[in-house]
Rosetta silent file (secondary structure, phi, psi, omega in degrees, C-alpha in Angstrom):
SEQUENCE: XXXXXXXXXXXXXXXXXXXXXXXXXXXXXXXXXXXXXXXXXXXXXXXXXXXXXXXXXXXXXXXXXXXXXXXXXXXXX
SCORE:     score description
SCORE:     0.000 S_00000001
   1 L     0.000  132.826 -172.623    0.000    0.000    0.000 S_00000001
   2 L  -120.506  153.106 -177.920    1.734    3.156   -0.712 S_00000001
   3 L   -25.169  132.246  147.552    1.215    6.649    1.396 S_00000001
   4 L   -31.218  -65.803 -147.246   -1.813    8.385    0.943 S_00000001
   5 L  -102.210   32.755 -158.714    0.067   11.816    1.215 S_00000001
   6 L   -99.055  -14.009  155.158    3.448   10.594   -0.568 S_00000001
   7 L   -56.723  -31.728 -171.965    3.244   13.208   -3.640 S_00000001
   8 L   -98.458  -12.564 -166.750    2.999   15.939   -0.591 S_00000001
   9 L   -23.916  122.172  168.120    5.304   14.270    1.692 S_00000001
  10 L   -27.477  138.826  116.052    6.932   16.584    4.121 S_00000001
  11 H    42.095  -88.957 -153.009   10.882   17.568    3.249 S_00000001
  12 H   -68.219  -25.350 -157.876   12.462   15.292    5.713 S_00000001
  13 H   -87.780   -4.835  177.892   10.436   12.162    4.563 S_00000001
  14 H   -75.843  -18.087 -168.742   12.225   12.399    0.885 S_00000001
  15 L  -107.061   -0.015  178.158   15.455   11.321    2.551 S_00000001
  16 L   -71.066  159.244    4.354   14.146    8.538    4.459 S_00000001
  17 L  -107.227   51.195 -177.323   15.197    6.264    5.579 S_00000001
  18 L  -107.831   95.523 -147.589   18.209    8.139    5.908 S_00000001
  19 L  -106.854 -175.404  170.485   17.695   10.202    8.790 S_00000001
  20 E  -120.049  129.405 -159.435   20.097   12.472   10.827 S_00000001
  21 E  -118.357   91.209 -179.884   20.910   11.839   14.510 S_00000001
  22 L   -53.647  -37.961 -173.127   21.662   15.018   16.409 S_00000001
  23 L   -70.912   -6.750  164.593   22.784   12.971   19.709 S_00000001
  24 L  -105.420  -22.937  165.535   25.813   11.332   17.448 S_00000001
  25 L   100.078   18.721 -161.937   26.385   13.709   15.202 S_00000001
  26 E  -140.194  161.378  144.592   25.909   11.365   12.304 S_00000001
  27 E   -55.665  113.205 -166.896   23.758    9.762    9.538 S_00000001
  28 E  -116.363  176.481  161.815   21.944    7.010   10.293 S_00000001
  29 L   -99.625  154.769  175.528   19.142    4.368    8.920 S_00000001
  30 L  -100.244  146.815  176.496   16.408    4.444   10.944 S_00000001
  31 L   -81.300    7.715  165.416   15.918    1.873   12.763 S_00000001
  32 L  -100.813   15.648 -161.703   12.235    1.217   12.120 S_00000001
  33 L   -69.473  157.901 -164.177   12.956    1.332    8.496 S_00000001
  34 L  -103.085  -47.380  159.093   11.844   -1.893    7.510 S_00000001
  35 L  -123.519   84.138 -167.654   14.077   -2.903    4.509 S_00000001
  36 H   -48.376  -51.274 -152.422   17.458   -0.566    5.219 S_00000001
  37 H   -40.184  -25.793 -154.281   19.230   -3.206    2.580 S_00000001
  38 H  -101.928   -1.897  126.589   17.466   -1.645   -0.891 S_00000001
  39 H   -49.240  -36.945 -164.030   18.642    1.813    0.014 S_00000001
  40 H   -80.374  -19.499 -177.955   22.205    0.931    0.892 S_00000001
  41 L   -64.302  -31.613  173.049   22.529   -0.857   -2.577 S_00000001
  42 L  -103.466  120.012  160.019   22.720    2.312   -4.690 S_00000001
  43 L   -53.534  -61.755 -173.546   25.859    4.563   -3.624 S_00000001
  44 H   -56.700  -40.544 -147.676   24.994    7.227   -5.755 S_00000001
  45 H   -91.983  -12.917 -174.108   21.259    7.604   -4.362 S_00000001
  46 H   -75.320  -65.840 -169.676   23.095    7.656   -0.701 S_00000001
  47 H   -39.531  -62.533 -161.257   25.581   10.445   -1.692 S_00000001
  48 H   -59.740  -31.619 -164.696   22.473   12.652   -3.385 S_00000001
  49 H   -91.872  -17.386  170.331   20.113   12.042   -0.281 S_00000001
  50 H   -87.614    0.552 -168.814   22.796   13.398    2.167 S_00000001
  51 H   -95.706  -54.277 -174.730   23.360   16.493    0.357 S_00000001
  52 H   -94.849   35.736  147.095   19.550   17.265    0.101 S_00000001
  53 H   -92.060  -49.249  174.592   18.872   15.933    4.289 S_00000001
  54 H   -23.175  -75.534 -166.220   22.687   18.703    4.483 S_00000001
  55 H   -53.576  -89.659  161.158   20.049   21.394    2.967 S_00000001
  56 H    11.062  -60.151 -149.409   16.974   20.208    4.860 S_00000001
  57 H   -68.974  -30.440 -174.370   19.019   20.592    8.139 S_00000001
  58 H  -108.012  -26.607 -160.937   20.468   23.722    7.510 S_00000001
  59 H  -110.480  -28.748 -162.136   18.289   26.011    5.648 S_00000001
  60 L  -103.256  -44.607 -168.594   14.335   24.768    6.931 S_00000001
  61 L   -85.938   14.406 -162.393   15.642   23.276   10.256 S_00000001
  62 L    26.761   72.080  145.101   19.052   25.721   11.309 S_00000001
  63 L  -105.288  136.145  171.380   20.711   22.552   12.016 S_00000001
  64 L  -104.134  141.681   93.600   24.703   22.901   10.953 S_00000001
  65 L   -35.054  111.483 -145.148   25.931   20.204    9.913 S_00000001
  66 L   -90.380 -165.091 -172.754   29.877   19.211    9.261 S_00000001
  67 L   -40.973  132.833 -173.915   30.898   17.267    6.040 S_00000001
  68 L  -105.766  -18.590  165.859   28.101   15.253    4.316 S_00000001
  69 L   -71.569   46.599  171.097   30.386   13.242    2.100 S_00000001
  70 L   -84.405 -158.012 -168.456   32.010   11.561    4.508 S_00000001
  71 L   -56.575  126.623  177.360   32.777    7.707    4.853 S_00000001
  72 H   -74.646  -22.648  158.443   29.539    5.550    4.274 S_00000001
  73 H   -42.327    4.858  176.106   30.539    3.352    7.407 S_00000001
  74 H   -76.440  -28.210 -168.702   28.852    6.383    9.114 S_00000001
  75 L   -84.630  118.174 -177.194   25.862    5.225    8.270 S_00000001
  76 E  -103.603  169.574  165.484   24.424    2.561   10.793 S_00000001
  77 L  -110.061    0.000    0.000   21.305    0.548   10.981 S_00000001
């Protein structure tokens, strides 16, 4: 069943399920995402979704945020 509201989706919900975790400072999967694996498989779709959660964070939310290309071991499940 897909989202009712998923053309309108908030922002934040475009980048799922790659979310940002202010108490670690880092990118994460969320951990209720249900299948983390078929995100992690494309590289490229990882790089572009931290760049626009970077913008998200900083321009609608004033969160700064340090380097978003960093290492993809940042990213845990």
């Amino acid at each position: 069943m897909r989202c009712k509201i998923y053309e309108f989706r908030p922002q934040g919900c475009h980048c799922y399920p790659l979310v940002y975790d202010i108490e670690i400072n880092q990118y994460v999967l969320d951990k209720d995402c249900p299948n983390p694996r078929l995100f992690l498989k494309n590289r490229n779709k990882i790089s572009i979704t931290r760049i626009v959660l970077k913008e998200y964070l900083e321009k609608d939310l004033k969160i700064i945020r340090g380097d978003t290309h960093g290492p993809l071991r940042k990213i845990r499940e």
